[in-house]
N, C-alpha and C positions, 0 to 999 in steps of 0.2 A: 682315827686314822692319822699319821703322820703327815704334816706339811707335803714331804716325799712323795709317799702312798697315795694321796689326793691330787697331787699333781699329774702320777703316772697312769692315774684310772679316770679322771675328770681333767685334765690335762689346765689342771688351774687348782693353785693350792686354797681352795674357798670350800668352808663347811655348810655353804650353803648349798652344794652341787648335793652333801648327803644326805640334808634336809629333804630336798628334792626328789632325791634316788628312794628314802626310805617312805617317803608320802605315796608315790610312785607301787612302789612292792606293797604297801600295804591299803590300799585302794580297792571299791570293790571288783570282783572280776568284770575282766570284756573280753570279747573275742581277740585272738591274736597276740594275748599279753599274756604271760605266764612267767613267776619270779620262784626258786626255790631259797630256802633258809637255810644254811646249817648253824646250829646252837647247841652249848656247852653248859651246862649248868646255870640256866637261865640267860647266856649270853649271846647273842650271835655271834659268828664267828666267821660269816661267809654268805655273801649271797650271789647267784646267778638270774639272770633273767633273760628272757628276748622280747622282743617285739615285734609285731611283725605286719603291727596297722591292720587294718582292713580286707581279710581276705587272701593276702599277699602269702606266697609260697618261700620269699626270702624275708627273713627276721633279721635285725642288727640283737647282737647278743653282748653281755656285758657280764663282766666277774670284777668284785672285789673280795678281797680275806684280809683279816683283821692281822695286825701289824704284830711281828712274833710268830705266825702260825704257815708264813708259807713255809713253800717246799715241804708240806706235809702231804699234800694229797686233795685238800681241802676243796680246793678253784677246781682241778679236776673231776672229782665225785662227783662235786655239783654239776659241772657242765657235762659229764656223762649222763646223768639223769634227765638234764636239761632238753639233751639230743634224746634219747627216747618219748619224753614228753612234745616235743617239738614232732616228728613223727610221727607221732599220732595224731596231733594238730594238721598233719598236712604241709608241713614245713619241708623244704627240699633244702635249705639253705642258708648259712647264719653268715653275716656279714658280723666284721669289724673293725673298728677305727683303734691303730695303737701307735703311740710317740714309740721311734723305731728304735730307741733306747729303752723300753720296758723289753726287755727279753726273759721275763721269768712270763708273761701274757702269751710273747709269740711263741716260747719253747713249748707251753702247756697244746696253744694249737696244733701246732707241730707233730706234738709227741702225740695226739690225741687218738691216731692211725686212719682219721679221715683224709680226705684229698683236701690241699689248703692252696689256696691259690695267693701271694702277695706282690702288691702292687705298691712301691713305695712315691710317696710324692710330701716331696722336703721333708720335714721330719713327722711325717706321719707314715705310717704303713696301714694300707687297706688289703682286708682278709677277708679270702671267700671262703666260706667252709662246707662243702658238700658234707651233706648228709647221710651218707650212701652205707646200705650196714653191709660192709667191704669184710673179705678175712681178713682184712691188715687190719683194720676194727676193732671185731670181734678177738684177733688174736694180742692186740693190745689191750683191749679189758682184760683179758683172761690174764695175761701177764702183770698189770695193776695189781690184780685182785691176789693171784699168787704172791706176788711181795707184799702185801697187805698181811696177807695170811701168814707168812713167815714172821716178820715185824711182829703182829701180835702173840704169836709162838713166845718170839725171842724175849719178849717182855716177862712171861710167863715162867719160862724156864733159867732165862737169867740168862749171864754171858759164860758161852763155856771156850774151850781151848782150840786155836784153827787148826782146821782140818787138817794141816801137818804135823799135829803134833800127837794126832792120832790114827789108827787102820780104819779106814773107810766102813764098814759092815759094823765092828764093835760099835763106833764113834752114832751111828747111825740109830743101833739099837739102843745105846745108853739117853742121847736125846732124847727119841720117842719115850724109853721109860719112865725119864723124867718127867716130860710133858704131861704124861699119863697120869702121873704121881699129881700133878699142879689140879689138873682137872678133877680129880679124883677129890683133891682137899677145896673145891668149890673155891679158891680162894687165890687169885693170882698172886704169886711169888711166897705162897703160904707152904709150899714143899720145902724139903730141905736140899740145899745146896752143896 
């Protein structure tokens, strides 16, 4: 992680907070603790976890994503998962501590569709996040996952021409075909263009 990066998640640019953090995640389990991974080709690339001590029904929660990889989705997937896993645990609630200038941390809250409560004091922002499976929620996974889904489409079929420069219905049907064609050759962007 970047000086940066460590500063804005450990609020102190010291590689020893990730020594810390990864001794931490990879520890054997206890109750109340629970950390998810994402990895790339043997790399991590992401991790989320909460805490939530002893019993206790409010967890503090914590994301970092490996430097180059935000604003992919990455922090969120995790902490989606995280919330349903927390929920089963019996978790009602994720607390967080963020320097009020990290706004790629609070937008992700934010945008999450739970209820976020924040409370700022000096340059910290403290975040309550209810856990509540809300339609605003469930209607923002679904919305996640629909631009996920498009994304990996568009990968697939390549970049074609904005919708103005085509009639709606044809433009429609010729993507799909294509799409079709990609899936078809098992082999993304192995169709012809």
């Amino acid at each position: 992680m970047s000086p940066e990066n460590l500063r804005l998640r450990f609020f102190a640019a010291s590689h020893r907070s990730v020594r810390l953090a990864a001794d931490r995640a990879c520890a054997a389990a206890r109750p109340g603790y629970r950390a998810l991974l994402a990895e790339t080709q043997g790399r991590v690339i992401g991790v989320a976890e909460y805490d939530a001590g002893d019993g206790e029904a409010t967890a503090e929660v914590s994301i970092a994503v490996a430097d180059g990889l935000h604003h992919r989705g990455v922090g969120t997937l995790l902490v989606e998962h995280l919330v349903s896993a927390a929920r089963v645990d019996g978790i009602t609630t994720f607390t967080a501590d963020a320097l009020s200038e990290n706004h790629q941390v609070l937008k992700l809250f934010a945008d999450l569709g739970l209820r976020t409560a924040r409370r700022f004091e000096g340059p910290e922002v403290r975040c309550a996040i209810t856990l509540d499976e809300s339609d605003s929620y469930l209607t923002a996974v679904e919305e996640r996952a629909r631009a996920a889904d498009v994304a990996s489409l568009s990968r697939c079929c390549g970049r074609r021409r904005s919708p103005s420069s085509e009639r709606g219905a044809s433009r429609a049907r010729w993507v799909g075909r294509s799409c079709t064609s990609c899936t078809r050759a098992a082999t993304p962007g192995a169709c012809s263009r």
